[in-house]
C-alpha positions as CSV (number, residue, x, y, z in Angstrom):
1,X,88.2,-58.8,12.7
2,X,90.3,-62.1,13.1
3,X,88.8,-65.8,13.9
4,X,89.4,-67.3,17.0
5,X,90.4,-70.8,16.8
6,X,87.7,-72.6,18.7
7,X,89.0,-76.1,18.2
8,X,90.9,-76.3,21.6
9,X,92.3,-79.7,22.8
10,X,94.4,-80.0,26.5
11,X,97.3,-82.1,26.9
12,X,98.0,-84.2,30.6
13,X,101.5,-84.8,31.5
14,X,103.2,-85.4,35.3
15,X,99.7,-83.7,36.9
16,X,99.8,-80.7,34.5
17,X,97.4,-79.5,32.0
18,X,98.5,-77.2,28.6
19,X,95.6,-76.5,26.1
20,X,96.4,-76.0,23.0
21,X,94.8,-74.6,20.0
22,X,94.3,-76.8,16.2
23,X,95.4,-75.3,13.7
24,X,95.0,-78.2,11.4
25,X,94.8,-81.7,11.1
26,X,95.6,-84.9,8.1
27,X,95.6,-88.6,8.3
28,X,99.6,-89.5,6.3
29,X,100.1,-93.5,6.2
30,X,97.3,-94.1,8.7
31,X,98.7,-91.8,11.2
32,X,96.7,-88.7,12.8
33,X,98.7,-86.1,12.9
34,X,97.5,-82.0,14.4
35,X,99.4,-78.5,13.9
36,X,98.7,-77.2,17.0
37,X,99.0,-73.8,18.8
38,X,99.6,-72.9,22.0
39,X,97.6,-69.4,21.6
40,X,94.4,-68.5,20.8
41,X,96.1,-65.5,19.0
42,X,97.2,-67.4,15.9
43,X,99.9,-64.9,14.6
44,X,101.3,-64.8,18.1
45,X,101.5,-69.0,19.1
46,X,104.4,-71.6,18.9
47,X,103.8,-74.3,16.5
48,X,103.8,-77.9,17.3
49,X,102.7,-81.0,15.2
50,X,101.3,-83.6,17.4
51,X,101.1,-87.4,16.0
52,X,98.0,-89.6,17.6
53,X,100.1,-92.6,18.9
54,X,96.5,-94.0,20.3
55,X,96.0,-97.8,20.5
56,X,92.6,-99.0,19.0
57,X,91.4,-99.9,22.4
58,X,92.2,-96.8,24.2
59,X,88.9,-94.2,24.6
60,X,90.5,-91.4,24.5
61,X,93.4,-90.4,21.9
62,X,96.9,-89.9,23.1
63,X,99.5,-87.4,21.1
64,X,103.2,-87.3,22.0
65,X,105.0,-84.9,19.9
66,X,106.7,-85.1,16.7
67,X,110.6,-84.7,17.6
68,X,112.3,-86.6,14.9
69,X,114.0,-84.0,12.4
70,X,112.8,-85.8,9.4
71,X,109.5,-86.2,9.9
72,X,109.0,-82.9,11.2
73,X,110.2,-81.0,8.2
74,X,107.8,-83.6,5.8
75,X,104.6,-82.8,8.1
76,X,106.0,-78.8,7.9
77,X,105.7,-79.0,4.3
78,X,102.5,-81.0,4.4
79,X,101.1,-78.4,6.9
80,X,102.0,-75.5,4.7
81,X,100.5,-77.1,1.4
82,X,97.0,-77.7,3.5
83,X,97.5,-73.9,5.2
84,X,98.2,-72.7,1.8
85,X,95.2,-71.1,0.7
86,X,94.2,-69.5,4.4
87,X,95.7,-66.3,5.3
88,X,98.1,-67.9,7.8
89,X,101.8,-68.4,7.5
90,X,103.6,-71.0,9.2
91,X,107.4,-70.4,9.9
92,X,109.3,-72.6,10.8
């Protein structure tokens, strides 16, 4: 029987609402960054890193996501190192 992932986060953007689903998380030169499904189905979700671009004083965190090639394919390989020893692939 598979896990459900029961971390769950939602996203707000222009009035709308997306939940998504963490996959995993790390702290790389005092940035937050999550791997983040949209499906509670893990082998059938899109992948998306998130970074937390919060300001100290803010309550709650805010993500934005992680569009710049270079530092997507560092926090993929990062993602798949932490991922390695669970029975999940990422592909990318």
């Amino acid at each position: 029987m598979e896990e459900k992932n029961d971390k769950k986060i939602t996203l707000y953007a222009d009035g709308e609402s997306v939940d998504f689903y963490v996959l995993e998380e790390t702290r790389i030169n005092g940035m937050n960054y999550l791997l983040v499904t949209d499906s509670d189905e893990e082998e059938d979700g899109e992948c998306y890193v998130l970074k937390d671009v919060s300001r100290d004083d803010e309550e709650e965190a805010v993500y934005e996501f992680v569009e710049n090639e270079a530092e997507m394919d560092y926090m993929f390989r990062i993602f798949t190192e932490l991922l390695s020893d669970e029975d999940m692939e990422i592909v990318k």
